[in-house]
C-alpha distance (Angstrom), angle and dihedral (degrees) to the residues before:
residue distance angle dihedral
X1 . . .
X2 3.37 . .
X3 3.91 102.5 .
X4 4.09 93.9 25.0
X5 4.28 94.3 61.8
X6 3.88 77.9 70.5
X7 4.19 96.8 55.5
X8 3.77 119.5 72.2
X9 4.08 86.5 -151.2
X10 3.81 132.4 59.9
X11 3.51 122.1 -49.5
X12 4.04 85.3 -128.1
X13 3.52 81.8 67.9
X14 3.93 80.4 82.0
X15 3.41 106.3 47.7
X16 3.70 88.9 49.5
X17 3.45 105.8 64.4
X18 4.07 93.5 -104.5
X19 3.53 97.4 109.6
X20 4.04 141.4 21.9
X21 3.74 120.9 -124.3
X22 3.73 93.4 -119.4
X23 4.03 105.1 153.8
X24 3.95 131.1 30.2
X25 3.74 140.7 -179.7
X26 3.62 107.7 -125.9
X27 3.80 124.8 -101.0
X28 3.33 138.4 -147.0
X29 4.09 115.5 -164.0
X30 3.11 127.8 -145.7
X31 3.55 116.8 -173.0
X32 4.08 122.4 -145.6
X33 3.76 95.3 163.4
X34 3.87 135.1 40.7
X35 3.40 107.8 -134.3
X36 3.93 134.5 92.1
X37 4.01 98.8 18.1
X38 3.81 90.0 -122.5
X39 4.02 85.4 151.0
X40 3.94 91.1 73.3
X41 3.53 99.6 15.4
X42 3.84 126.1 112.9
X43 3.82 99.4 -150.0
X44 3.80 125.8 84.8
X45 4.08 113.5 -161.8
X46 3.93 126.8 -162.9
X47 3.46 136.1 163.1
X48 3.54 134.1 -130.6
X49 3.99 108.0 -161.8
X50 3.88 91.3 -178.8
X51 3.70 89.7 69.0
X52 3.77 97.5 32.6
X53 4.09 87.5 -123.1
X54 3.71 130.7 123.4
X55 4.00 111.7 -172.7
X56 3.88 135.6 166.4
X57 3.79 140.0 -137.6
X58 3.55 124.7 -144.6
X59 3.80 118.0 -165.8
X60 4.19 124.0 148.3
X61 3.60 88.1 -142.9
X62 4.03 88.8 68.7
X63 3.59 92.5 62.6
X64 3.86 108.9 107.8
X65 3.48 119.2 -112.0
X66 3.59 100.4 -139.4
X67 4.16 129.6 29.7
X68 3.75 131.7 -155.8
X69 3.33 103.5 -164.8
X70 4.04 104.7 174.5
X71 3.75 114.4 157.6
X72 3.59 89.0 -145.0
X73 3.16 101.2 69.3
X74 4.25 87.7 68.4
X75 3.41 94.1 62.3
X76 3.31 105.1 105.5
X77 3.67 100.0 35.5
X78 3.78 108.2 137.3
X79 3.50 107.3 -95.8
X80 4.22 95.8 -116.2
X81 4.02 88.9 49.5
X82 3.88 78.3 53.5
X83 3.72 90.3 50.2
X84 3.56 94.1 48.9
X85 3.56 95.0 50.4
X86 3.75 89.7 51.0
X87 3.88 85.6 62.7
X88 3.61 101.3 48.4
X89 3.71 94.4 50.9
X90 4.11 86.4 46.3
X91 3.48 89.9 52.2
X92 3.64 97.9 49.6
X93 3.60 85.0 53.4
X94 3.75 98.3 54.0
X95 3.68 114.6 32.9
X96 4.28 91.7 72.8
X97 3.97 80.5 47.0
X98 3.74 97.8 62.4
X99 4.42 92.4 49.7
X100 3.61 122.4 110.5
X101 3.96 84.3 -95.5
X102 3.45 133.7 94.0
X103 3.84 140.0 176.7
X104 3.77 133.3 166.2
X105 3.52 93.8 -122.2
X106 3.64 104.5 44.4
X107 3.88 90.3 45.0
X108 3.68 90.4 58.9
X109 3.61 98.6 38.0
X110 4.26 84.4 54.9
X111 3.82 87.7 39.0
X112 3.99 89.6 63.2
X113 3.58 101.9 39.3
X114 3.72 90.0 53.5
X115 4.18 91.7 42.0
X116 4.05 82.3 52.2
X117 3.77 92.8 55.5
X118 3.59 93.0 49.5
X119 3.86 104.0 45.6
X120 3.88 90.4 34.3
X121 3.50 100.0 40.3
X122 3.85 90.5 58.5
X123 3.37 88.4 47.8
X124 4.02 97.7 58.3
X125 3.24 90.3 44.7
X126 4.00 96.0 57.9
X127 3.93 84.5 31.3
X128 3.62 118.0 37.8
X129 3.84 92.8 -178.3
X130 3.57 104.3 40.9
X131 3.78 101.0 134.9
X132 3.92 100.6 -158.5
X133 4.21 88.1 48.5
X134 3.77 96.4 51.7
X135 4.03 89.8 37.2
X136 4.09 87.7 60.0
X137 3.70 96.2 38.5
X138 4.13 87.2 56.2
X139 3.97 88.5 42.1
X140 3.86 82.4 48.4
X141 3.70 97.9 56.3
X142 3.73 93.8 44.5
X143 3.84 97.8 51.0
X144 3.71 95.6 46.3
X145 3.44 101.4 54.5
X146 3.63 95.7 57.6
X147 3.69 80.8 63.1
X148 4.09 89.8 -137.3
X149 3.87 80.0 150.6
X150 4.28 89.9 61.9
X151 4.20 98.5 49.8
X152 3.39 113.6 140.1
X153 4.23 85.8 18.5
X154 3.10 131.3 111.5
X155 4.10 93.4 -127.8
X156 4.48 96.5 -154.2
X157 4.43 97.6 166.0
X158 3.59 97.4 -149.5
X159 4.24 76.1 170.0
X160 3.53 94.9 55.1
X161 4.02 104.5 36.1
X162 3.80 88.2 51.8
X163 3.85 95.5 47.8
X164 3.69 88.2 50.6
X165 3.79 97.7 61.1
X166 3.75 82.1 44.4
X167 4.05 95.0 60.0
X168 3.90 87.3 33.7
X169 3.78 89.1 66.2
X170 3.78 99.5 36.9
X171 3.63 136.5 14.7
X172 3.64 105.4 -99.1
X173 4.15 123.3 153.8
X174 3.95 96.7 -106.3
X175 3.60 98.3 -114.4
X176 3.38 104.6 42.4
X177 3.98 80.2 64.8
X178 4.18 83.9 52.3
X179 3.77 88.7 53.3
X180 3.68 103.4 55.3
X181 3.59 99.0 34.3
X182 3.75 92.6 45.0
X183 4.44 85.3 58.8
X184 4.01 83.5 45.3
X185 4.23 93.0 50.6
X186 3.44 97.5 43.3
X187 3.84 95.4 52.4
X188 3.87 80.6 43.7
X189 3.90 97.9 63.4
X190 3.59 91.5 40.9
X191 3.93 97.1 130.2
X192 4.39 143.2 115.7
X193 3.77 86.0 -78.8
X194 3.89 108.7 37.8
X195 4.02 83.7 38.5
X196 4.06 99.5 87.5
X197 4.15 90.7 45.6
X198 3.78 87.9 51.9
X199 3.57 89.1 45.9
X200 4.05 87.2 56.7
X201 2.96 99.3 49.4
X202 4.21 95.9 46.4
X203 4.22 84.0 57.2
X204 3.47 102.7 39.1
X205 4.16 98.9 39.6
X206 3.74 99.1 18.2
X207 3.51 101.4 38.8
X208 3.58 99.5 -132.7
X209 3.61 102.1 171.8
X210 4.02 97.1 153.8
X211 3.46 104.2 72.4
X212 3.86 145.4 54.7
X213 3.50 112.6 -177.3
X214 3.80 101.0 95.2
X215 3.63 108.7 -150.5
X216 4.57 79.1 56.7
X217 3.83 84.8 53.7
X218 3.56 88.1 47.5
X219 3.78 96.4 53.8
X220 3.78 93.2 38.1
X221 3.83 84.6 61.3
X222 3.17 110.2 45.6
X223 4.20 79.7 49.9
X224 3.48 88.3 61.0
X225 3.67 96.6 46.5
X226 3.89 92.3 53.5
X227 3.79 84.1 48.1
X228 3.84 94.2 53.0
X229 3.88 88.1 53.3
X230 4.28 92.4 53.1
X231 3.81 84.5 42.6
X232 3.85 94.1 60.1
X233 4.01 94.7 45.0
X234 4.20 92.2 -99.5
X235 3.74 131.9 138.6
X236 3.35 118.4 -99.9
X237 3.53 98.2 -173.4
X238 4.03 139.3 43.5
X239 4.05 90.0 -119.7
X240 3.84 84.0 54.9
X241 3.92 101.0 66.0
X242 3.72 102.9 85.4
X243 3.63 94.5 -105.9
X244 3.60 141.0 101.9
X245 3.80 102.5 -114.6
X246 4.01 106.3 171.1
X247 4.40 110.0 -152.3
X248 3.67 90.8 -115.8
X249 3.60 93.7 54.8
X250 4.10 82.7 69.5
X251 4.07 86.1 59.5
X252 4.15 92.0 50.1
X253 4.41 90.8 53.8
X254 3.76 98.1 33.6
X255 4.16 79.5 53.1
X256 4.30 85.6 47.1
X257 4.03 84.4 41.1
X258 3.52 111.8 53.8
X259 3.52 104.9 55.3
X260 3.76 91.1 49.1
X261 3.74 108.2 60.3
X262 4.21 135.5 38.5
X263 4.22 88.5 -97.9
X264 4.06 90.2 159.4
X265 3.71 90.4 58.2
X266 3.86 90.4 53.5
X267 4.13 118.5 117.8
X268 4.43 74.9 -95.7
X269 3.51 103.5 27.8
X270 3.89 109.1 -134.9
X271 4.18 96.9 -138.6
X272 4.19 90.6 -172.9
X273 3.83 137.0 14.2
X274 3.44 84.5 -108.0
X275 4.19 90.5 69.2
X276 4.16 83.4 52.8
X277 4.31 89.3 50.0
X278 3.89 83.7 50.9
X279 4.14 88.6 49.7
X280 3.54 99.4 54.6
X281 3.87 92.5 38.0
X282 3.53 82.1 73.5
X283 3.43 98.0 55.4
X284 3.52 96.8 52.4
């Protein structure tokens, strides 16, 4: 809204390349939920079901100039909005970690942020008006979409640009899309040289402590991940979003998909539209 009041056409107009964002009215956000980071972020995202697309803008002048950021005001967010938010910020955390980069710094920066979720999250879910929980969770959201964590990466979201053909097509809450395709990726890239990152990320997030074969550290995490998502009232599966998604449907976006976004540069690279059928098979 606050580049489009200055366009006498659409606002898609933006988000399709037509037009440059080139003027704004100045914002002020106020966050109520922790969740995408929109209150710092430089990217606006909208959906346009009529042509099955879902597309983003990304202009500096769109970040607000001021932030509220009062933990307060999420306390009565309903606890599956809370849920949901939890995801996005997890994901935003973990889809630079699993790249073909790494970095001491950035590992442990995305190490916290998703540790934070996890012991937070459960916490605001138990308690919705624990102060110090809802405090992190909104210092959570802030920090990871800056993408600090992913310097020196090159940050691809193989999560994020699947999940939004997903929502483009049907009208799915966008993180509930994150949560079941994140359980179908990560038994995706399950292979000799993905094994040691999952393996990581299963001691250092997870806490697996009890094992050392890494491919059973892998597995054991990417358990505990799918149990996270039950835990916090999420779908872990396709058939579990509310909506009727038929199988072949999956062939028709992977088709849109493919051609659209750098999928054999992915932590697995996805070498035909095919691969990305076989990925969201397993999610269904």
């Amino acid at each position: 809204m606050s580049f489009s009041v200055y366009h006498e056409g659409s606002c898609w107009d933006f988000f399709e390349g037509k037009v440059k964002v080139e003027k704004t009215i100045p914002t002020i956000a106020i966050p109520t939920t922790a969740a995408s980071g929109a209150e710092i972020s430089n990217a606006s995202v909208i959906s346009n079901m009529q042509q099955k697309k879902k597309l983003h803008v990304r202009s500096d002048m769109t970040r607000p100039v001021a932030l509220i950021a009062d933990p307060t005001y999420t306390y009565t967010l309903h606890p599956y909005q809370t849920a949901l938010g939890i995801m996005d910020i997890m994901a935003h955390s973990f889809e630079g970690y699993f790249s073909q980069y790494v970095g001491s710094i950035q590992d442990g920066v995305s190490e916290a942020l998703q540790k934070t979720c996890i012991e937070h999250g459960r916490k605001v879910l138990l308690c919705p008006y624990d102060y110090e929980s809802r405090a992190q969770l909104l210092w959570a959201s802030s920090i990871a979409i800056t993408h600090f964590q992913d310097q020196g990466r090159n940050f691809l979201a193989p999560i994020h640009n699947t999940e939004h053909v997903l929502s483009a097509y049907y009208d799915i809450p966008h993180a509930a899309g994150i949560a079941v395709l994140a359980i179908a990726w990560f038994k995706y890239i399950l292979g000799d040289k993905t094994v040691s990152r999952l393996a990581r990320w299963g001691r250092n997030v997870w806490g697996i402590t009890d094992e050392t074969n890494e491919y059973n550290i892998a597995r054991k995490a990417i358990e505990k991940f799918e149990a996270f998502v039950k835990e916090i009232g999420l779908p872990t599966r396709i058939i579990e979003l509310g909506v009727d998604i038929p199988e072949e449907a999956l062939s028709e976006m992977s088709y849109d998909l493919y051609p659209t976004v750098p999928a054999k540069e992915w932590f697995k690279p996805l070498e035909t539209a095919e691969d990305m059928i076989n990925f969201m098979k397993i999610a269904y």
